[in-house]
N, CA, C and O atoms as a printed pandas DataFrame, in Angstrom:
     atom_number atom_name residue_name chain_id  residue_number  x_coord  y_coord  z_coord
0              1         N          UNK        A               1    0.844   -1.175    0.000
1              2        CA          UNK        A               1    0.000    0.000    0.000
2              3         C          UNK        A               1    0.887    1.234    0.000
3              4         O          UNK        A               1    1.452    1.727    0.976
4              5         N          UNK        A               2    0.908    1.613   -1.153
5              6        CA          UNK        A               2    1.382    3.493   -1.027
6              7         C          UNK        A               2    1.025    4.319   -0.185
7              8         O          UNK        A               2   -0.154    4.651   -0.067
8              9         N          UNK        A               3    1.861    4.732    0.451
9             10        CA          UNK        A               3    1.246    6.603    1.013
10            11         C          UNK        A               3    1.213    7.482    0.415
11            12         O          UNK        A               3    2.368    7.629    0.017
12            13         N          UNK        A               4    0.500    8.400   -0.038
13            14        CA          UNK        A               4    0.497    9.591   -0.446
14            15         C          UNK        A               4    0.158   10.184    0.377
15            16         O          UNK        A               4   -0.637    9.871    1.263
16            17         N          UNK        A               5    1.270   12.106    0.052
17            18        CA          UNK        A               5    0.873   12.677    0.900
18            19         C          UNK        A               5   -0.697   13.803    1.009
19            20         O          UNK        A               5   -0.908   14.875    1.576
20            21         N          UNK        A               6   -1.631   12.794    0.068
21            22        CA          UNK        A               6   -2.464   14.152    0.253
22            23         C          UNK        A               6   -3.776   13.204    0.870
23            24         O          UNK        A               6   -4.970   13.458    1.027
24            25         N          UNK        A               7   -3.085   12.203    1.090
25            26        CA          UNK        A               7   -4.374   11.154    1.718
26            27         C          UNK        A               7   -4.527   11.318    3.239
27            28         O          UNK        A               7   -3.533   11.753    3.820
28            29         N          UNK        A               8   -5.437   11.085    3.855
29            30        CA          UNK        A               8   -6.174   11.617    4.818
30            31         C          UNK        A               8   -5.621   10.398    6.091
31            32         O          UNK        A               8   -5.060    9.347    5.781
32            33         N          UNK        A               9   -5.900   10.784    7.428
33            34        CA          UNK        A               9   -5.575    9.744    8.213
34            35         C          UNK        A               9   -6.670    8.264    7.860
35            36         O          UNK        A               9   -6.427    7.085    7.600
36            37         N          UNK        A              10   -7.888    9.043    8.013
37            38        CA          UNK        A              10   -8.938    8.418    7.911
38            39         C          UNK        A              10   -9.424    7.442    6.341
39            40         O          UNK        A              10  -10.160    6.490    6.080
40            41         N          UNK        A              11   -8.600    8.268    5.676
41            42        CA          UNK        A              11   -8.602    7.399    3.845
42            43         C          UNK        A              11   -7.584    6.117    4.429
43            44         O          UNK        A              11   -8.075    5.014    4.672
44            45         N          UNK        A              12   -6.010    6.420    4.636
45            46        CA          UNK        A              12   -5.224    5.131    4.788
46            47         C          UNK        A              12   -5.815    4.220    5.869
47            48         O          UNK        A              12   -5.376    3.083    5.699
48            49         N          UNK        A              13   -6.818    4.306    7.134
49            50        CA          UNK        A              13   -7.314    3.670    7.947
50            51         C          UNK        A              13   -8.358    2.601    7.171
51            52         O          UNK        A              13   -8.455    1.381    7.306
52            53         N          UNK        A              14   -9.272    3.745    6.107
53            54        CA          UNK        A              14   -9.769    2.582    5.338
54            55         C          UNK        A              14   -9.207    1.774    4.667
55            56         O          UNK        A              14   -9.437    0.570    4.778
56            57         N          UNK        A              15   -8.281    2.312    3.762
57            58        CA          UNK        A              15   -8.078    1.409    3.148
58            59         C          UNK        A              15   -7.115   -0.224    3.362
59            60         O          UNK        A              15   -6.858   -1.220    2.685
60            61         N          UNK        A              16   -6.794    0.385    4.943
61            62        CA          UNK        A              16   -6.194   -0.662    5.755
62            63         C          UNK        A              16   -7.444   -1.530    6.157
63            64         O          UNK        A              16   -7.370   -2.744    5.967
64            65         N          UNK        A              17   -8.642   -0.965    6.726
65            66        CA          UNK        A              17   -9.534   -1.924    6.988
66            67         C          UNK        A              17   -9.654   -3.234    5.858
67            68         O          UNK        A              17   -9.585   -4.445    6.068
68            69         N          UNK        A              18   -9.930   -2.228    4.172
69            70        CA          UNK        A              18  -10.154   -3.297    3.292
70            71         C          UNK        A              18   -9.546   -4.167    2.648
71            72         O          UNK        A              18   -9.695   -4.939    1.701
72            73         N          UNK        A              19   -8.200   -3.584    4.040
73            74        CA          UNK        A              19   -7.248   -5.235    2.765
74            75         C          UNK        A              19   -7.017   -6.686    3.708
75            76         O          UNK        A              19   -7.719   -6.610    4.716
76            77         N          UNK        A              20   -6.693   -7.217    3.686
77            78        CA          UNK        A              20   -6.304   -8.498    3.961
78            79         C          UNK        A              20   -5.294   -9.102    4.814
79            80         O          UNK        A              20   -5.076  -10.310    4.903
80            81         N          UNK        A              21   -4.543   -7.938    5.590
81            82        CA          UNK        A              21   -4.039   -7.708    6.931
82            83         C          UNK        A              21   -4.386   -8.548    7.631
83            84         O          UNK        A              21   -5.611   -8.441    7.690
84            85         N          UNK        A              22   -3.934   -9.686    8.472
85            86        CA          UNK        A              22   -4.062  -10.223    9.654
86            87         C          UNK        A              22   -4.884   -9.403   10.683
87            88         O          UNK        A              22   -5.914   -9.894   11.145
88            89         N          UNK        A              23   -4.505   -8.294   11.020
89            90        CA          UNK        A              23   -5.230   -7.267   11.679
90            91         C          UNK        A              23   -6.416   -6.463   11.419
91            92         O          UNK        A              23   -7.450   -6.183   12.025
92            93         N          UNK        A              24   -5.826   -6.166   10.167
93            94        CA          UNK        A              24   -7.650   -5.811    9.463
94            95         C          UNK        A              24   -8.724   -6.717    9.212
95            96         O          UNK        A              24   -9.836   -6.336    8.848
96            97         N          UNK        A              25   -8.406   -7.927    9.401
97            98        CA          UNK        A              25   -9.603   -9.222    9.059
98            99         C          UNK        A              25  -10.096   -9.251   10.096
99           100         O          UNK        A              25  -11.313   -9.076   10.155
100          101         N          UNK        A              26   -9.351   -9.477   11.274
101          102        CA          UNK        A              26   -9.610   -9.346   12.749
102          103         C          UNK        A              26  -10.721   -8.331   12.982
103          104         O          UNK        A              26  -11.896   -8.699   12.992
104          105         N          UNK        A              27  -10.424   -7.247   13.141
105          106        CA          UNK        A              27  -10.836   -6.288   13.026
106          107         C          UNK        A              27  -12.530   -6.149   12.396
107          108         O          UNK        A              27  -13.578   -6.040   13.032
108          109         N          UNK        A              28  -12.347   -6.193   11.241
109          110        CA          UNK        A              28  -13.876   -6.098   10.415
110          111         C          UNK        A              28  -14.462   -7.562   11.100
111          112         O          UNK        A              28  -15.681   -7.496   10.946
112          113         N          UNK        A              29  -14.155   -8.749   11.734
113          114        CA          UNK        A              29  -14.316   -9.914   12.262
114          115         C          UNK        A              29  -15.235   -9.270   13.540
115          116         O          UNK        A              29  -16.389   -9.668   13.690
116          117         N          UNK        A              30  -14.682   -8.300   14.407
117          118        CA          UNK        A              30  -14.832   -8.186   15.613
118          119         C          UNK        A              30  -16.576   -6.885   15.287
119          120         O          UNK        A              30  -17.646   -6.717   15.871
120          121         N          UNK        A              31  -15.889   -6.291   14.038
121          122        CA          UNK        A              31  -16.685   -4.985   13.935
122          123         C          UNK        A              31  -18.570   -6.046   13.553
123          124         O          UNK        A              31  -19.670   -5.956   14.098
124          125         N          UNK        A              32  -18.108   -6.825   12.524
125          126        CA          UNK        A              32  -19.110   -7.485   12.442
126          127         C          UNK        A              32  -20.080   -8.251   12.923
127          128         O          UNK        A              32  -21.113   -8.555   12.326
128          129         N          UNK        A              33  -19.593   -8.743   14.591
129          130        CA          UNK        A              33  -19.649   -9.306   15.548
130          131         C          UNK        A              33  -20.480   -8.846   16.769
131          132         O          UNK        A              33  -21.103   -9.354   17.701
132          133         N          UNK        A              34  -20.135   -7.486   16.229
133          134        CA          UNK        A              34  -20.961   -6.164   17.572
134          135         C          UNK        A              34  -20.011   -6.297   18.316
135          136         O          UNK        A              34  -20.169   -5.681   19.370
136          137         N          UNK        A              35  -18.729   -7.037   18.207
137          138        CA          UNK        A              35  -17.633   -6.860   19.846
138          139         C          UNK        A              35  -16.775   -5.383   20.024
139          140         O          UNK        A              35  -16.176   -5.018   21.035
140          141         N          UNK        A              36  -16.931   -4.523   18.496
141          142        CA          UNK        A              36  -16.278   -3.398   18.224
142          143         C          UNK        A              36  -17.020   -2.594   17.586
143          144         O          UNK        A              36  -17.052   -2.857   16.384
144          145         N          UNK        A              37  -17.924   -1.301   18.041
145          146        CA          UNK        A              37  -18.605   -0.812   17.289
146          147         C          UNK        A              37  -17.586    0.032   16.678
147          148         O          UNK        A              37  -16.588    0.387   17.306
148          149         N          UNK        A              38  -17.856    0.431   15.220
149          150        CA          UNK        A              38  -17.690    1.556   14.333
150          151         C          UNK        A              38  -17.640    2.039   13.500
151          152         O          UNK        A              38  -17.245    1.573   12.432
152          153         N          UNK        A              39  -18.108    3.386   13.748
153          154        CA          UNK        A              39  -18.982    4.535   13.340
154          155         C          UNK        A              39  -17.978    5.600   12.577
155          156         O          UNK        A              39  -16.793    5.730   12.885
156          157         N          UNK        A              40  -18.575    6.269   11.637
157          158        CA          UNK        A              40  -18.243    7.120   11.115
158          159         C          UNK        A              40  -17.441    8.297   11.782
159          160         O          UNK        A              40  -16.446    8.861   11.327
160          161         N          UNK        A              41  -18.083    8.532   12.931
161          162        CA          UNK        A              41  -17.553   10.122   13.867
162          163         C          UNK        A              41  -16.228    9.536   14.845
163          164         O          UNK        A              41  -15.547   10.220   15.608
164          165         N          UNK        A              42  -16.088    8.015   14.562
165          166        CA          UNK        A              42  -15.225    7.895   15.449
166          167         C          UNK        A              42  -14.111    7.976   14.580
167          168         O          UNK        A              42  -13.177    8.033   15.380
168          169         N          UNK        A              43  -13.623    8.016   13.444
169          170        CA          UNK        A              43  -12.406    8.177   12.108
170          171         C          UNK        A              43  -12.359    9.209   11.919
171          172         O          UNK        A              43  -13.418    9.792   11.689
172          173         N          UNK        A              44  -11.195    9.895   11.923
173          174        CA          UNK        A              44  -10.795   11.280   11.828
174          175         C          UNK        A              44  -10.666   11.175   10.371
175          176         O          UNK        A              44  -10.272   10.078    9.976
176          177         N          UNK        A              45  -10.886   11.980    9.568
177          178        CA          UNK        A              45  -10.666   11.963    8.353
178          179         C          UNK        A              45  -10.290   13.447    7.551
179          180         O          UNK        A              45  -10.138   13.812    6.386
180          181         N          UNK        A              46  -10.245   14.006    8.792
181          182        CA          UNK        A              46   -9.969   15.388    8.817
182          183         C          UNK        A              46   -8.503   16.343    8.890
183          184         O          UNK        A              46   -8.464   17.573    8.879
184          185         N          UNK        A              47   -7.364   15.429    8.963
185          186        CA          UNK        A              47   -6.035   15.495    9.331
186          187         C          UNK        A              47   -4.853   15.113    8.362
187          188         O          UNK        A              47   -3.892   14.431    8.719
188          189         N          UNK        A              48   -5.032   15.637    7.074
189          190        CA          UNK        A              48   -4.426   15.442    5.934
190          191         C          UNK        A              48   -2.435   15.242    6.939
191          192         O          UNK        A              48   -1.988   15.585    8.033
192          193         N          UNK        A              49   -1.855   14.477    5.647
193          194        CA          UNK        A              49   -0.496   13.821    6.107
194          195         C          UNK        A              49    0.465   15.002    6.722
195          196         O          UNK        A              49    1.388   14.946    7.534
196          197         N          UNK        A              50   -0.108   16.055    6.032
197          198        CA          UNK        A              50    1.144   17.422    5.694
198          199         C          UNK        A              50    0.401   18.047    6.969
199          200         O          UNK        A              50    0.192   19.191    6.567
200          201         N          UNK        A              51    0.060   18.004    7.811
201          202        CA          UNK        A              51   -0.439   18.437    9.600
202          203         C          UNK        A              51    0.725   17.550   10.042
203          204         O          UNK        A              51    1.530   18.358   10.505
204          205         N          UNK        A              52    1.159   16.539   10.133
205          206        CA          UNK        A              52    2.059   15.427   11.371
206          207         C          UNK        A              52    3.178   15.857   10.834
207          208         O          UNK        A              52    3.285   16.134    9.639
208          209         N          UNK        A              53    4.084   15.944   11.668
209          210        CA          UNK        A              53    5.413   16.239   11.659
210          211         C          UNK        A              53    6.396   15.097   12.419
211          212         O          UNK        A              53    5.755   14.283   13.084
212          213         N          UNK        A              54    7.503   14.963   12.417
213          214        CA          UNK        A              54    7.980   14.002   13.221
214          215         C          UNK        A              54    8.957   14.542   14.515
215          216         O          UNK        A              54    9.272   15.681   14.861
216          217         N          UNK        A              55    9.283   13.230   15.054
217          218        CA          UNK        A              55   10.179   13.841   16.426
218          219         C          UNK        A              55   11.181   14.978   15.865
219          220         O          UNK        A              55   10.824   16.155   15.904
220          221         N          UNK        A              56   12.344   14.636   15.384
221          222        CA          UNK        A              56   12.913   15.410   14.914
222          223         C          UNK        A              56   12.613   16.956   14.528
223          224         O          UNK        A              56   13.396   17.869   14.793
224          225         N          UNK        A              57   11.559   17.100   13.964
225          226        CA          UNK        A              57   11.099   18.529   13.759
226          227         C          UNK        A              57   10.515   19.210   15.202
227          228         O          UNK        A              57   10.666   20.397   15.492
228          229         N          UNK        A              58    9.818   18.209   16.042
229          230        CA          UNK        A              58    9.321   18.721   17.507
230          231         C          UNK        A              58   10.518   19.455   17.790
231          232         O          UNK        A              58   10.705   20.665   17.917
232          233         N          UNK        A              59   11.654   18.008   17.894
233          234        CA          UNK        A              59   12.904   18.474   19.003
234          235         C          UNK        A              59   13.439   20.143   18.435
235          236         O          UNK        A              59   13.354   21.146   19.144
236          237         N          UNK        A              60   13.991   20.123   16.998
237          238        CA          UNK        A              60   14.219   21.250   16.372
238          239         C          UNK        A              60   13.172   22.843   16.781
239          240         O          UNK        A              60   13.490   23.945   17.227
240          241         N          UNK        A              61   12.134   22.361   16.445
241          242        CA          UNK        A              61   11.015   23.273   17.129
242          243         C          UNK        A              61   11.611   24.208   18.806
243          244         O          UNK        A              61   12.126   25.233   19.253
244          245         N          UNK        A              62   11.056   22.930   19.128
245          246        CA          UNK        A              62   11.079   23.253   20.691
246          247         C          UNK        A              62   12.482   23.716   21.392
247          248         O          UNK        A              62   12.482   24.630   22.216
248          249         N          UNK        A              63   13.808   22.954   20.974
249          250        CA          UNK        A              63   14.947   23.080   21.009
250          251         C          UNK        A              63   15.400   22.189   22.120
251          252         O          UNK        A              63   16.160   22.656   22.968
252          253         N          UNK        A              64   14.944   20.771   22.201
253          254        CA          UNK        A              64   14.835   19.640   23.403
254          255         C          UNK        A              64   15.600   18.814   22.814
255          256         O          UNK        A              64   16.103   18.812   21.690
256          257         N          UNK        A              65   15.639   18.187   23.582
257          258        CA          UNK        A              65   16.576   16.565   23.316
258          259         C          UNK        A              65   15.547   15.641   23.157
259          260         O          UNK        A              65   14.334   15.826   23.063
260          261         N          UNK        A              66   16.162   14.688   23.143
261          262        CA          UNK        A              66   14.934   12.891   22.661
262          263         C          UNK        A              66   14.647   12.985   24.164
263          264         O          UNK        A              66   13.438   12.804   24.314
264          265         N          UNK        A              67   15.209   13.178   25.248
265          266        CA          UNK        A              67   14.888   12.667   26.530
266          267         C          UNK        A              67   13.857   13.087   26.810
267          268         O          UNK        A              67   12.816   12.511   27.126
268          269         N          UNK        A              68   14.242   14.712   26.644
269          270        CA          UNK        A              68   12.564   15.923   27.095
270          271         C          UNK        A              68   11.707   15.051   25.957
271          272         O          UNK        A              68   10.944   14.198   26.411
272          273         N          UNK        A              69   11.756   15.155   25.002
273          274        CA          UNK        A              69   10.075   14.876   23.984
274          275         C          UNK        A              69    9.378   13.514   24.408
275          276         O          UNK        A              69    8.188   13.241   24.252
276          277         N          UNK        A              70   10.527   12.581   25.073
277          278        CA          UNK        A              70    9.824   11.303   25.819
278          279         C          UNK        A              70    9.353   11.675   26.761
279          280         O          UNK        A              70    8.533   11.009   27.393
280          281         N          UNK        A              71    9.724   12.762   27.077
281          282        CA          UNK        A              71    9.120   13.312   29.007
282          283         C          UNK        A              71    7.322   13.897   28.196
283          284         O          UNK        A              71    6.255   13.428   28.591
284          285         N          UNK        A              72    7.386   14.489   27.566
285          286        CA          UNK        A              72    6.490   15.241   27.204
286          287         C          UNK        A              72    5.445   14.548   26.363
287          288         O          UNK        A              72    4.308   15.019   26.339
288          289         N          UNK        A              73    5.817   13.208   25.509
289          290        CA          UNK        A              73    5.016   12.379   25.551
290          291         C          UNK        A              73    4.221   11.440   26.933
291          292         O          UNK        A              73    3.082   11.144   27.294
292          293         N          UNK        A              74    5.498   11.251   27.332
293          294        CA          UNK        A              74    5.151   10.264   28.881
294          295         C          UNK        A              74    3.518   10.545   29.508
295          296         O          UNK        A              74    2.457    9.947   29.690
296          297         N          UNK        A              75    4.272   12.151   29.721
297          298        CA          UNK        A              75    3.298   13.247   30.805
298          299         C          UNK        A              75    2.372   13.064   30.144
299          300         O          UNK        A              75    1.492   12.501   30.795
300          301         N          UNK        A              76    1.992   13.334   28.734
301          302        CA          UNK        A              76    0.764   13.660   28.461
302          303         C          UNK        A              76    0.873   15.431   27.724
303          304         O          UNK        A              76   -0.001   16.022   27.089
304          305         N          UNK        A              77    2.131   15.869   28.069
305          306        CA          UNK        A              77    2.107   17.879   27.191
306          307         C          UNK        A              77    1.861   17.173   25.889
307          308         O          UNK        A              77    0.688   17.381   25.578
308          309         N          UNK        A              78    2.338   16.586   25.186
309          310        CA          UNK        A              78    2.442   16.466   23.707
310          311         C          UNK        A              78    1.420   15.576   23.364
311          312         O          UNK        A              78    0.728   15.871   24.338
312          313         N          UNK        A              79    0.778   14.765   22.811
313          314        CA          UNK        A              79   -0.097   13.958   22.556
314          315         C          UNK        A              79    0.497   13.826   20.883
315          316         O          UNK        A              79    0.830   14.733   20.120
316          317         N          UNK        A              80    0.481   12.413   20.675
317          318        CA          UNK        A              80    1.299   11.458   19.468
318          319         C          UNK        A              80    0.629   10.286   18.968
319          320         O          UNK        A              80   -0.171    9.626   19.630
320          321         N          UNK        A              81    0.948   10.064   17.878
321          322        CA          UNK        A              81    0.409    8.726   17.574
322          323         C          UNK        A              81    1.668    7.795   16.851
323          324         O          UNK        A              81    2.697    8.257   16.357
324          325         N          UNK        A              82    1.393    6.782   16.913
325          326        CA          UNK        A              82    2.754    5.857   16.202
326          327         C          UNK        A              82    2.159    5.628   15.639
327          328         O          UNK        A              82    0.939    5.681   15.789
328          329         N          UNK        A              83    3.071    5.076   14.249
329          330        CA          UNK        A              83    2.415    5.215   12.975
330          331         C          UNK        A              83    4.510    4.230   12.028
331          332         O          UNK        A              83    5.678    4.586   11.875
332          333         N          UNK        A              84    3.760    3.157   11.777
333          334        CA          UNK        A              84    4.940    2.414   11.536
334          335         C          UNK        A              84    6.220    2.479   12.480
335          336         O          UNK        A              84    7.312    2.507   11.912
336          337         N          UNK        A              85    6.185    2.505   13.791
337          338        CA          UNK        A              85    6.839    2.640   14.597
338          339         C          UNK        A              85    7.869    3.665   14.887
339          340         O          UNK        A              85    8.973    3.566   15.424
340          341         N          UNK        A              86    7.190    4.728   14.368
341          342        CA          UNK        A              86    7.607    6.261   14.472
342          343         C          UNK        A              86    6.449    6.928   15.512
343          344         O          UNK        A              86    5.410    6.457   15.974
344          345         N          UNK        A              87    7.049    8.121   15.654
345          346        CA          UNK        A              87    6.045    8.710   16.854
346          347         C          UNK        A              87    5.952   10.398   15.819
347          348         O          UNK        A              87    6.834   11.164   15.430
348          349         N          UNK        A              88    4.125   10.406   15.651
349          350        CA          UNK        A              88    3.990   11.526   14.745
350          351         C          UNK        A              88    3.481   12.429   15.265
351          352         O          UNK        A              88    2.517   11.983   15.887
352          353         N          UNK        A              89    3.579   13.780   15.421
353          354        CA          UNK        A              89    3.001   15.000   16.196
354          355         C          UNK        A              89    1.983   15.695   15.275
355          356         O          UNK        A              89    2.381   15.975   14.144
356          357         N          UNK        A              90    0.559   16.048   15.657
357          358        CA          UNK        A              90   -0.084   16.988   15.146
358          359         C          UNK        A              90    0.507   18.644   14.487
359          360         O          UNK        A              90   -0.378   19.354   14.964
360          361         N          UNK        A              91    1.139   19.303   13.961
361          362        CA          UNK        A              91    1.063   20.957   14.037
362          363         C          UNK        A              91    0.666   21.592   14.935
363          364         O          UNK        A              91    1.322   22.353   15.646
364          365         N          UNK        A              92   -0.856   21.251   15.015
365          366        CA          UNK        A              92   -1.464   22.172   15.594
366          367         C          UNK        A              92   -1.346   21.601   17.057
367          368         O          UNK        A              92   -1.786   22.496   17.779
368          369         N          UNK        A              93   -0.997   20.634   17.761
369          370        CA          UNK        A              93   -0.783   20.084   19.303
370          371         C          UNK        A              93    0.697   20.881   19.693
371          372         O          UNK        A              93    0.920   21.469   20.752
372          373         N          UNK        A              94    1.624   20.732   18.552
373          374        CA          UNK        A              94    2.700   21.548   18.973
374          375         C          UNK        A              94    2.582   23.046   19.219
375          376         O          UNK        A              94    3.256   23.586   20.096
376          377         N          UNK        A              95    1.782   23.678   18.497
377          378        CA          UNK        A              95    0.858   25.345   18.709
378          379         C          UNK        A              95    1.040   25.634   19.696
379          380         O          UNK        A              95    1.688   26.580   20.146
380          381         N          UNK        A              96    0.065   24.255   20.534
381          382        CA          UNK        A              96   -0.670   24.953   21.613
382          383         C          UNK        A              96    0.605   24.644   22.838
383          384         O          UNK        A              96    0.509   25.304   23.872
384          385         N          UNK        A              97    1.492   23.893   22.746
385          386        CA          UNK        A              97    2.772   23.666   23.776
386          387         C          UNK        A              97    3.330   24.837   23.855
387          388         O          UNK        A              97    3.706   25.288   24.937
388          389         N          UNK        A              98    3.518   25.787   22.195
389          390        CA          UNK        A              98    4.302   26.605   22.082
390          391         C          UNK        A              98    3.670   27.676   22.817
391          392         O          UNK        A              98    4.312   28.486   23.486
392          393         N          UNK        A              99    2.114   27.686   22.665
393          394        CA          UNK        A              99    1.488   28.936   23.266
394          395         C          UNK        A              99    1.429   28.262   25.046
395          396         O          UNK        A              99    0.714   28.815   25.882
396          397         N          UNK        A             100    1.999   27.444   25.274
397          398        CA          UNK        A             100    1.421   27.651   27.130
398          399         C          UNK        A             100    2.469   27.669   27.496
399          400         O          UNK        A             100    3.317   26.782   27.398
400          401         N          UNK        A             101    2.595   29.290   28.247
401          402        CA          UNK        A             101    3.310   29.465   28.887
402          403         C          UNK        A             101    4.466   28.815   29.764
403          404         O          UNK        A             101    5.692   28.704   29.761
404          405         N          UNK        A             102    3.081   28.362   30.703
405          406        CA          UNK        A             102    3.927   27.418   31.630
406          407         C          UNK        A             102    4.795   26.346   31.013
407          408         O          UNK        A             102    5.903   25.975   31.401
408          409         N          UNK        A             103    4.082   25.909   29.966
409          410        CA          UNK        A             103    5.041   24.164   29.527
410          411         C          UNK        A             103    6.056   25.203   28.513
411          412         O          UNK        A             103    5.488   25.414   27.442
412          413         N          UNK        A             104    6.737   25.545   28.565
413          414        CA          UNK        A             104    7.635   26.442   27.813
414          415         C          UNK        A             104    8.806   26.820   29.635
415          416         O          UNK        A             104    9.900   26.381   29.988
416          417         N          UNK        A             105    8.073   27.543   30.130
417          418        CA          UNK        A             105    9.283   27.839   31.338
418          419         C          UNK        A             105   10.054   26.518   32.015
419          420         O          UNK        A             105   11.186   26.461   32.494
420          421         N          UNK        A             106    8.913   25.353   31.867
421          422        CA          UNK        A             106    9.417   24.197   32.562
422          423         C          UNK        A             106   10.747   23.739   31.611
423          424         O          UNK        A             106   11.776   23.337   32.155
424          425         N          UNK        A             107   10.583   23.872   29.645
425          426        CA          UNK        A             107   11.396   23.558   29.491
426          427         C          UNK        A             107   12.390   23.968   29.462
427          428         O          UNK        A             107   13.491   23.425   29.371
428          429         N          UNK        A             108   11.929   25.523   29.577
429          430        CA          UNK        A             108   13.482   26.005   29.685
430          431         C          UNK        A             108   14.041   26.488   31.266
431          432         O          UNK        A             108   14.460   27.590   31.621
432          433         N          UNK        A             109   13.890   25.333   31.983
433          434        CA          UNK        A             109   14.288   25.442   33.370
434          435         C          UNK        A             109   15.428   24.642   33.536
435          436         O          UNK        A             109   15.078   23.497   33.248
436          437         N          UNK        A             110   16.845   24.660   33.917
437          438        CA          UNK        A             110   17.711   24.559   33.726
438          439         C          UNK        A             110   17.590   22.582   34.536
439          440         O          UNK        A             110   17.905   21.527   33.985
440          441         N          UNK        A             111   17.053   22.797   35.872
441          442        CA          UNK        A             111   16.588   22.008   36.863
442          443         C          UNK        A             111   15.953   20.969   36.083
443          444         O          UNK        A             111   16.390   19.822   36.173
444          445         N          UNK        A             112   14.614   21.329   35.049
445          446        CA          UNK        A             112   13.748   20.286   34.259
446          447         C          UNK        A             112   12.999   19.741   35.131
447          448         O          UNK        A             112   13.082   19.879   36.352
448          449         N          UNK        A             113   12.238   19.097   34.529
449          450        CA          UNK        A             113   11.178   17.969   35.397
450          451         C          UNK        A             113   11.914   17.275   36.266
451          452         O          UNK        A             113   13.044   16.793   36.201
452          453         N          UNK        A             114   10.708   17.316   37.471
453          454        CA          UNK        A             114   11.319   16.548   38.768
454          455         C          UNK        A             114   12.007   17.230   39.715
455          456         O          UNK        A             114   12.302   16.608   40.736
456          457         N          UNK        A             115   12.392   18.575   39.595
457          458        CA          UNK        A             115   12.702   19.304   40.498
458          459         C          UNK        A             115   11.629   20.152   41.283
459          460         O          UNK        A             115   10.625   20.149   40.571
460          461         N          UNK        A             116   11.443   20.721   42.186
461          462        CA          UNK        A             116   10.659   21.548   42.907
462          463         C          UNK        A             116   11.189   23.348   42.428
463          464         O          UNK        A             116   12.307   23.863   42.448
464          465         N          UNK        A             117    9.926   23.876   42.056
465          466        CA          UNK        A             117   10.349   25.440   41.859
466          467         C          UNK        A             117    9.875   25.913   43.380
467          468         O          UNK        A             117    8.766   25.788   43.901
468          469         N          UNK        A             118   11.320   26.609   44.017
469          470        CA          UNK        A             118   10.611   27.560   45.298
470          471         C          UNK        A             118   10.922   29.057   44.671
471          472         O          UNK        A             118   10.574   30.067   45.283
């Protein structure tokens, strides 16, 4: 299966459902079953390829190391999805890191996570 980049999260999800994947048989197995409902509103289909960026561009972004962007996945600041065993960032999730204040002073606190600010 090709990627292109103008295909949608929600286009390559289908078209993973309709192939013949060990996992996708499963899958439409379980959906068919009633053990997995799903619905249309639950597939994002709204998040074209050219929105995800990868670690590398976060770290560059932000100006962190691999350690911080695992911290910041860990925690929960960043929110990611893996995707062939890469870890892919929204644009717009990185925005909003860039716009909060606070998660910006923490990273640039010399101390970092796990220290106490008095």
């Amino acid at each position: 299966m090709d990627i292109e980049s103008t295909k949608t999260i929600g286009e390559l999800f289908t078209e993973f459902l309709h192939s013949n994947q060990p996992l996708a048989v499963a899958i439409r197995k379980a959906v068919n079953e009633g053990k997995m409902p799903l619905t249309a509103q639950k597939i994002n289909t709204t998040t074209p390829l050219e929105d995800w960026i990868d670690a590398q561009d976060v770290m560059q972004a932000l100006h962190i190391s691999p350690r911080t962007l695992a911290t910041l996945r860990a925690n929960g600041t960043l929110p990611f999805t893996k995707l062939g065993g890469r870890c892919l960032y929204r644009k717009s999730d990185l925005e909003k890191v860039l716009d909060d204040h606070d998660t910006m002073v923490r990273l640039k606190d010399p101390k970092g996570y796990g220290h106490s600010r008095s």
